[in-house]
C-alpha positions as CSV (number, residue, x, y, z in Angstrom):
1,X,99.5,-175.4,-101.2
2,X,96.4,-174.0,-99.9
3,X,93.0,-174.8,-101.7
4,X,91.6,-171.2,-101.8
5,X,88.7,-172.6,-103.3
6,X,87.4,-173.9,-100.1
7,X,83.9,-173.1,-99.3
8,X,85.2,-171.4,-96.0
9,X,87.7,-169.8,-98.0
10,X,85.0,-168.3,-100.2
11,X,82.8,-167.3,-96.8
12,X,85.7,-165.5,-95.2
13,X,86.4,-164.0,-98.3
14,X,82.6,-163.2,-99.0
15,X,82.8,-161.3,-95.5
16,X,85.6,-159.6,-95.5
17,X,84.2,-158.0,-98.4
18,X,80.9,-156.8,-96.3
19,X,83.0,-155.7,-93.8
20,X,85.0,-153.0,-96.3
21,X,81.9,-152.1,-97.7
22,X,80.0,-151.2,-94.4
23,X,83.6,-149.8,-93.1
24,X,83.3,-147.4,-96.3
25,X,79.7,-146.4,-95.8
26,X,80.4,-145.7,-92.3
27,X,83.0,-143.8,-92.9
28,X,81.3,-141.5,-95.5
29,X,78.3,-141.4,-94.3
30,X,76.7,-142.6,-97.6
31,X,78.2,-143.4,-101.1
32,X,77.0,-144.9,-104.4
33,X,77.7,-148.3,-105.8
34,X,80.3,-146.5,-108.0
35,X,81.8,-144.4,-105.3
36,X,82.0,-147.8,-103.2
37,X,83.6,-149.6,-105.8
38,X,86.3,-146.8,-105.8
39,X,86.8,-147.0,-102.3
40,X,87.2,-150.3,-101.8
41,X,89.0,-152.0,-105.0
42,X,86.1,-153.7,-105.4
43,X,84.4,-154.5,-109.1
44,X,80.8,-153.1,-109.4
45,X,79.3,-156.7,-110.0
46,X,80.8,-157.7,-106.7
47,X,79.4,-154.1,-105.0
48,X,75.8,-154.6,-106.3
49,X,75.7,-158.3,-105.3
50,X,76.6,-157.5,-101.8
51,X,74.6,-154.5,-101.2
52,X,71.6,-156.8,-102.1
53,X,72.4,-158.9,-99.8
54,X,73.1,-156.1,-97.3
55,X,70.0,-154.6,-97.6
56,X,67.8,-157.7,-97.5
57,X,69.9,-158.2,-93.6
58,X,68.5,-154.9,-93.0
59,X,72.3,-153.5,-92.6
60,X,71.8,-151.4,-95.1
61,X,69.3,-149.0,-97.0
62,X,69.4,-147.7,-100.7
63,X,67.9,-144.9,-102.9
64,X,67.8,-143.3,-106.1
65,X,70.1,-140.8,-106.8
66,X,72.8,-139.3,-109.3
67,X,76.1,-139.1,-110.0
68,X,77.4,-137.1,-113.1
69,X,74.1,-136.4,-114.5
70,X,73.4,-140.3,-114.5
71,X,71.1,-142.2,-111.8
72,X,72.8,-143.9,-109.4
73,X,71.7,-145.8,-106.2
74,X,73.1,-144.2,-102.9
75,X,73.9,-146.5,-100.3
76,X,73.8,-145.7,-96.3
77,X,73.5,-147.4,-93.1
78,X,70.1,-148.5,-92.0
79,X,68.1,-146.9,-89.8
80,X,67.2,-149.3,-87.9
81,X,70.7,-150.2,-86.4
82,X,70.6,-148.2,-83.9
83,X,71.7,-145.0,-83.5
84,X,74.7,-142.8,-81.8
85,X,75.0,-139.3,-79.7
86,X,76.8,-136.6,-79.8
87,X,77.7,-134.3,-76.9
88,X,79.6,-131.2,-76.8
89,X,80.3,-129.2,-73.5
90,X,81.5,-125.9,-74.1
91,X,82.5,-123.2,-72.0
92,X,78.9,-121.8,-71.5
93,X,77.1,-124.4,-73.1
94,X,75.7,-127.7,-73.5
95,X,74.5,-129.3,-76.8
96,X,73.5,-132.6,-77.9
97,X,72.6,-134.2,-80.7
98,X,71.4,-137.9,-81.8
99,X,72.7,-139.3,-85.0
100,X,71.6,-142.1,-87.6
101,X,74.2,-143.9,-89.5
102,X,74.1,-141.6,-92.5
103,X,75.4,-138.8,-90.6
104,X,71.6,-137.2,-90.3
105,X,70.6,-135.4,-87.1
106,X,67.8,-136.7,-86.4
107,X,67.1,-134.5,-83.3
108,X,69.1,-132.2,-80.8
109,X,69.1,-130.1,-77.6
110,X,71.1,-126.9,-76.7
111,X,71.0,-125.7,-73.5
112,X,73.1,-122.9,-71.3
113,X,75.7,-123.3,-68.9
114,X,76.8,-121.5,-66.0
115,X,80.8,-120.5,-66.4
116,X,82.7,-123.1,-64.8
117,X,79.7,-125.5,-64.6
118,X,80.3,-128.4,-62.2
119,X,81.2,-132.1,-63.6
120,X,78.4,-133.8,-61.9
121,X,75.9,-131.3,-63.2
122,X,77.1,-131.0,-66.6
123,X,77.2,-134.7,-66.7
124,X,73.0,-135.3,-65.1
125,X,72.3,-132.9,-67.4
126,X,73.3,-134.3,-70.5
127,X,72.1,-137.6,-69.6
128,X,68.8,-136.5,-69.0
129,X,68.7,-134.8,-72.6
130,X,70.1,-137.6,-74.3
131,X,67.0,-140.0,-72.8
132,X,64.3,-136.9,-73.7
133,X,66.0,-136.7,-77.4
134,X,65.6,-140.6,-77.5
135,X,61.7,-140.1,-76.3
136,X,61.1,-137.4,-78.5
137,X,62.2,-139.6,-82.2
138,X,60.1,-142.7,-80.6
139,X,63.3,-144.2,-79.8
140,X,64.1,-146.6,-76.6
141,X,67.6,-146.6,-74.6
142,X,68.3,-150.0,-76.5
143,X,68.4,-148.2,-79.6
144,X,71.3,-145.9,-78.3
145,X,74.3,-147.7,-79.3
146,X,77.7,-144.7,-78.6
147,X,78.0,-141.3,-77.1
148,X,80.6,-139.2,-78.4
149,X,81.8,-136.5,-76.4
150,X,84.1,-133.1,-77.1
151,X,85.2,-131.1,-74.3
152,X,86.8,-127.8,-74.7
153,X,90.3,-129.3,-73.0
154,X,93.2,-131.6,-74.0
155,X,91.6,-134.9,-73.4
156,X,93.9,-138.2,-72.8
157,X,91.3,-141.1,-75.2
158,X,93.2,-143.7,-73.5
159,X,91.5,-142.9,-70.1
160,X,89.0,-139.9,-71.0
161,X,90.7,-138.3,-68.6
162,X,91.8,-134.2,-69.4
163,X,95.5,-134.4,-69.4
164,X,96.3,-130.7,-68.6
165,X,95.4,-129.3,-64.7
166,X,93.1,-126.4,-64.2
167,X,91.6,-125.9,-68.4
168,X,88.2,-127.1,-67.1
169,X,87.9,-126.6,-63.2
170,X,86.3,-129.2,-61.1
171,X,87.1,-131.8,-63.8
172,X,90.3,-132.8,-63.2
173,X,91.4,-136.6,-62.4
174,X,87.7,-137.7,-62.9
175,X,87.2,-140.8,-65.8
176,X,84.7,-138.9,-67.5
177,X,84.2,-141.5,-70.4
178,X,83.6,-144.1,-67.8
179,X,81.1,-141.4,-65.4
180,X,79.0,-140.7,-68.1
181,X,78.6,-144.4,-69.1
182,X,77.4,-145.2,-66.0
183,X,75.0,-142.9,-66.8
184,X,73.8,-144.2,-69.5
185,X,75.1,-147.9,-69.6
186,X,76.6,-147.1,-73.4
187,X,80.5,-147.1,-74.6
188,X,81.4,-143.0,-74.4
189,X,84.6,-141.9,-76.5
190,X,85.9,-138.9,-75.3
191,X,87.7,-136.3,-77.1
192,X,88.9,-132.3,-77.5
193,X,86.3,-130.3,-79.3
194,X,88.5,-128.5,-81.9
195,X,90.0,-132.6,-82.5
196,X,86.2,-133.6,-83.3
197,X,85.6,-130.4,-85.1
198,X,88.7,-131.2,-87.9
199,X,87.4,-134.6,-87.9
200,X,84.1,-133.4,-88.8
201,X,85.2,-130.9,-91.4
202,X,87.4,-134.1,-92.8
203,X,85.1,-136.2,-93.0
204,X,81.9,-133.6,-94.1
205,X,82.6,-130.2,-94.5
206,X,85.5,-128.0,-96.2
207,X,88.5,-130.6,-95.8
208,X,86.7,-133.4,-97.5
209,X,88.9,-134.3,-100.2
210,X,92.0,-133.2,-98.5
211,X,94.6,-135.2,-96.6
212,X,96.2,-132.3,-94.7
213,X,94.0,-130.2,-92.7
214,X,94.6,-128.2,-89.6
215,X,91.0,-127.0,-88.0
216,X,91.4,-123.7,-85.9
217,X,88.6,-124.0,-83.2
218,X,88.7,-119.8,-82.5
219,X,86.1,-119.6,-79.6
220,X,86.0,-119.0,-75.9
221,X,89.9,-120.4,-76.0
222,X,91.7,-120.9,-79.0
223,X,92.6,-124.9,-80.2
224,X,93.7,-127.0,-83.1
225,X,92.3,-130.4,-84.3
226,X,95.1,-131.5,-86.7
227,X,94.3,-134.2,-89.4
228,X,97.7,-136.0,-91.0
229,X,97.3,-138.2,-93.9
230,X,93.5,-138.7,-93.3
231,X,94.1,-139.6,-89.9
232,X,93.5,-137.5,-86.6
233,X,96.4,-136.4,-84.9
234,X,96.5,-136.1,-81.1
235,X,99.5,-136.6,-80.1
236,X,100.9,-138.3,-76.8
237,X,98.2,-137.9,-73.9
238,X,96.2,-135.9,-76.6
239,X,97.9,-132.5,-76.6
240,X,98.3,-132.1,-79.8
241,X,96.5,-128.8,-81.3
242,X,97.1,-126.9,-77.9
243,X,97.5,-123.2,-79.8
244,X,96.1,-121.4,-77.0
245,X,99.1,-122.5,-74.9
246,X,101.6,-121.1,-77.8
247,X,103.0,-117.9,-75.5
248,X,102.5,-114.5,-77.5
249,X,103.5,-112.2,-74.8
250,X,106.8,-113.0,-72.3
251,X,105.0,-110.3,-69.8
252,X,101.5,-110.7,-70.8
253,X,98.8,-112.4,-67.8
254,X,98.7,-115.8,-66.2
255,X,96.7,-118.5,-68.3
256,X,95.0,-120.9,-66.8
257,X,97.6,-123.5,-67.2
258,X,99.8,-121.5,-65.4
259,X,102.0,-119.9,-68.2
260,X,102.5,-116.8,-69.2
261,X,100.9,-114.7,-71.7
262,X,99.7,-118.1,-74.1
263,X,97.8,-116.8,-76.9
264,X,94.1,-117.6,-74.8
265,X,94.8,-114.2,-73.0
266,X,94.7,-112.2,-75.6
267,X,92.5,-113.9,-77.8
268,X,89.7,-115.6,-75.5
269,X,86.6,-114.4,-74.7
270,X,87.9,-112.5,-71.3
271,X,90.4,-110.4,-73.2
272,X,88.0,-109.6,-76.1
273,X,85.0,-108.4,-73.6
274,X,87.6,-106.5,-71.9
275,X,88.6,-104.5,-74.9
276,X,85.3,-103.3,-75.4
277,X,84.2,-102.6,-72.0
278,X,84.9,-99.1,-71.6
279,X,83.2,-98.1,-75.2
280,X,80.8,-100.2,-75.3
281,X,79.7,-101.5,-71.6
282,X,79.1,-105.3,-70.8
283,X,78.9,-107.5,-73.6
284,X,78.7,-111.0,-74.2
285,X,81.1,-112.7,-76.7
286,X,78.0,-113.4,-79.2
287,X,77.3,-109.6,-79.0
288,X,80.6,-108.8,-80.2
289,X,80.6,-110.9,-83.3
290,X,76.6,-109.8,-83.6
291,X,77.7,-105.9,-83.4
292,X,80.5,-106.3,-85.9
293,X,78.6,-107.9,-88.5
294,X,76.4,-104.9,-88.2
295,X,79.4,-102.7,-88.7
296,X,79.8,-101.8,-85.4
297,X,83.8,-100.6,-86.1
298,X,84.9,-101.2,-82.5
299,X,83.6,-104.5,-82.1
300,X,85.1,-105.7,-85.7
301,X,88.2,-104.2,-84.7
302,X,88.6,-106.5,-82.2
303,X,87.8,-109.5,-83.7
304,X,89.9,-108.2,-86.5
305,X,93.0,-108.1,-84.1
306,X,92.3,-111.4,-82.9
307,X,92.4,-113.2,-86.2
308,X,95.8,-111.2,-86.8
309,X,97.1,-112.6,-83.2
310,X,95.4,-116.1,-84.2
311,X,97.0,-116.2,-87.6
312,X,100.6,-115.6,-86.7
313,X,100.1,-118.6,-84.3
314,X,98.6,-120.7,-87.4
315,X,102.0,-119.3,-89.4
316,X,103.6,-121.6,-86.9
317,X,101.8,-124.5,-87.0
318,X,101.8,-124.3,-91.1
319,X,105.6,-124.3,-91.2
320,X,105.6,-126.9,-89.1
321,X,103.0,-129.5,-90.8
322,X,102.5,-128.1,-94.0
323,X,98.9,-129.0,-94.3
324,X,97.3,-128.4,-97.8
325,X,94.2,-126.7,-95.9
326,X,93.7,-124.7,-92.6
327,X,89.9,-124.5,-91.5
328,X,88.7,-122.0,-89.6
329,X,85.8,-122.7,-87.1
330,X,84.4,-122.1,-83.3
331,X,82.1,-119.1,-82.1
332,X,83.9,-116.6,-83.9
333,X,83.9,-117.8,-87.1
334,X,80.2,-116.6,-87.5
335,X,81.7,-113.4,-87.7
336,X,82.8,-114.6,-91.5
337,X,86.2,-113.1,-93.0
338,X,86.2,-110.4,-90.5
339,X,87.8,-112.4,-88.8
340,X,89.6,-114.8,-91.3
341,X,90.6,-112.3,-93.6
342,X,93.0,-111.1,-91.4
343,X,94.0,-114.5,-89.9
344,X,94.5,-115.9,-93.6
345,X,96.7,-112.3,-94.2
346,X,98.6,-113.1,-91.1
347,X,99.5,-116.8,-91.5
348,X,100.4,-116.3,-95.3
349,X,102.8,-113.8,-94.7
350,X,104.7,-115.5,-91.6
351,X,104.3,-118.6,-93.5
352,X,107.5,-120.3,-95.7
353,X,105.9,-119.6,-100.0
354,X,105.4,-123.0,-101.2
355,X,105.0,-122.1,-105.0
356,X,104.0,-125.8,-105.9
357,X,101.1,-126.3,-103.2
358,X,100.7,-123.2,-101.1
359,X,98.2,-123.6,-98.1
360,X,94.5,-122.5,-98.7
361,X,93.0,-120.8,-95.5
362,X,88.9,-121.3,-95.8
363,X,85.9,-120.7,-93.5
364,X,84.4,-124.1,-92.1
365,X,81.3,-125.2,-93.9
366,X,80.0,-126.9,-90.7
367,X,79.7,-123.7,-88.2
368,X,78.7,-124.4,-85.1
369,X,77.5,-128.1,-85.8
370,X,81.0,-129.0,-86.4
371,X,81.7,-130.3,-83.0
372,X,78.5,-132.2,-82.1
373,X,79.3,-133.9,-85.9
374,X,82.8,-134.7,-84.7
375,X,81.6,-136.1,-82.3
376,X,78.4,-138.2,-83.6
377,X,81.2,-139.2,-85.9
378,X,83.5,-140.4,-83.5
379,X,80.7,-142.3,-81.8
380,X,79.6,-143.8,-85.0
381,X,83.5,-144.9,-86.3
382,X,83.8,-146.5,-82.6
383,X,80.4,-148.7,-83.2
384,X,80.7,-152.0,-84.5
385,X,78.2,-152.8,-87.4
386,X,77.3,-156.6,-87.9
387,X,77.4,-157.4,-91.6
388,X,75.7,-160.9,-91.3
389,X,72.1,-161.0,-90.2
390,X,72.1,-160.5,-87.0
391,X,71.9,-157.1,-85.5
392,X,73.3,-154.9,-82.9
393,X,71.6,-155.7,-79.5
394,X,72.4,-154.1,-76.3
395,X,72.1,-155.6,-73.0
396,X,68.3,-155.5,-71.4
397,X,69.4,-155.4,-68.0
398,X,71.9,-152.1,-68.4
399,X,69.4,-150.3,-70.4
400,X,66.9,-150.8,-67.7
401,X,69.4,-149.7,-65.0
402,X,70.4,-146.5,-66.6
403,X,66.2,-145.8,-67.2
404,X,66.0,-146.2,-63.3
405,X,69.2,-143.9,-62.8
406,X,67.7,-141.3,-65.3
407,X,64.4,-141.5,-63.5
408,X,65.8,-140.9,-60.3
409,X,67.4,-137.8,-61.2
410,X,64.5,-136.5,-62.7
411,X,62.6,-137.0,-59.2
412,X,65.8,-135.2,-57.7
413,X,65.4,-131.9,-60.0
């Protein structure tokens, strides 16, 4: 029989016990002793013990709060672990955003993009902003710990690699994950945007609470993130979500990914500028959704149409997953229910009644932060947290050799 009264017994014990409680805290970004007692099975003595010890290893921080009318002492991450970035290349942008471990922003960067932006370019460029974000908060490259990234393509996590040919051109059978930490001599988890989007609106936003949730990234393209039993769902090689693709018209144009008529030409940002060309001259995709929350009838008409194309898509998905919760989100969402009105019309009525739990069809609580959240969060889920007291160091040498990299291309711009 094993002793399990064994001093070591009691140590492992002991830690595996700060392990589920940083795990937990990490997770949600910041809980109270009762809320942590709930999600670990642990009793409240055994909590408030630990997190004393926590916080006097400088693992963790705590302030007042309340819960239910009552005070309460919220719990989060230190500060001074470290902290995490988040990167999100869209179509014509380039954001980025650094992160402490209680899901704060503590400073970001957007910046324009050229259509089909090269790889190398896109990838200097977001370097460079994550070292100026880490200048402006005071902070130094050792105190950079993971980069997160979303891309608005299927992305393969296993290599970082984009697993479907011409969705991003120029960026094809390049290791990005691996490019960009040579950049920056930090781990870089790669992922698809509308993937990090759902697992942002999971974990913070509108599907919190839920276990089900399907996140409809309506933007330049059209995507899915796809959340099953609290999990993220990508699928083999990380095509899971791909909506666009879904074909909508057997004679319609040639998509990018060499199909015809997927739901991207009718719904993406080409199509949609093209419909309003001839009444209302060249506009940009933000002065559409600007123009229609102004009442301009054309320009709501055609987001309007979209969400009725987009939501017949979602009918499919919803038969297929039954999720308890679509979320809508991406560059068109800021044009509010004029665009998910008619998408939550659409997907209801193509959609099999569940009379016990029928789906729920919501606007995203995150907007256009939801991404760069995804992927801060996937940056901080992917970052170990020591729960003795030592603390997270990074290596001296490849911080300085990113600094000279970084340096090098700023004498080169």
């Amino acid at each position: 029989m094993i002793d399990r009264s064994t001093p070591g017994s009691q140590a492992s014990l002991r830690e595996a016990n700060r392990a589920r409680i940083v795990d937990a805290v990490k997770r949600f970004g910041g809980l109270t002793q009762v809320e942590l007692a709930e999600a670990t099975g642990l009793s409240t003595a055994t909590i408030s013990t630990i997190v004393r010890e926590l916080t006097g290893a400088g693992v963790v921080d705590t302030r007042p709060t309340s819960r239910s009318g009552r005070r309460a002492l919220k719990v989060t991450l230190a500060r001074q672990l470290g902290l995490v970035a988040g990167i999100q290349f869209g179509h014509r942008h380039l954001k980025v955003a650094l992160g402490d471990f209680g899901r704060t922003i503590v400073a970001e960067q957007q910046m324009p993009l050229p259509l089909d932006h090269r790889v190398d370019t896109g990838l200097d460029r977001a370097a460079l902003l994550v070292v100026d974000l880490l200048e402006r908060v005071g902070a130094s490259m050792d105190e950079l710990l993971t980069i997160g990234v979303a891309l608005p393509a299927p992305v393969d996590t296993a290599t970082g690699m984009i697993s479907v040919r011409g969705v991003m051109r120029g960026w094809d059978d390049l290791h990005i994950g691996q490019t960009m930490s040579k950049r920056l001599a930090r781990p870089v988890i790669v992922d698809n945007d509308a993937n990090l989007g759902a697992l942002a609106e999971h974990e913070l936003g509108a599907g919190r609470g839920y276990r089900d949730v399907v996140f409809v990234r309506a933007s330049y393209t059209t995507g899915a993130g796809i959340i099953l039993g609290g999990h993220l769902h990508r699928g083999y090689a990380g095509t899971a979500g791909e909506i666009g693709h879904v074909q909508v018209d057997p004679m319609g144009d040639i998509c990018r990914c060499g199909n015809r008529g997927c739901l991207d030409t009718v719904v993406g940002s080409s199509a949609l500028l093209d419909l309003v060309r001839s009444s209302h001259g060249d506009l940009t995709l933000r002065d559409i959704i600007l123009r229609a929350r102004d009442g301009d009838p054309g320009c709501g008409r055609v987001i309007a149409d979209a969400g009725e194309r987009i939501g017949k898509v979602v009918a499919q998905v919803v038969n297929t997953l039954n999720p308890q919760l679509v979320v809508v989100g991406g560059e068109l969402a800021a044009a509010g229910e004029i665009l998910v009105a008619p998408l939550r019309e659409e997907a209801l009525r193509h959609t099999a009644q569940n009379t016990i739990a029928p789906v729920e069809v919501v606007l995203g609580e995150l907007g256009p932060q939801a991404e760069v959240m995804g992927a801060l969060t996937l940056a901080l889920q992917s970052t170990e947290v020591a729960t003795d007291h030592q603390t997270i160091t990074a290596l001296t040498d490849d911080s300085m050799a990113a600094q000279r990299h970084l340096d090098a291309l700023r004498t080169k711009d």
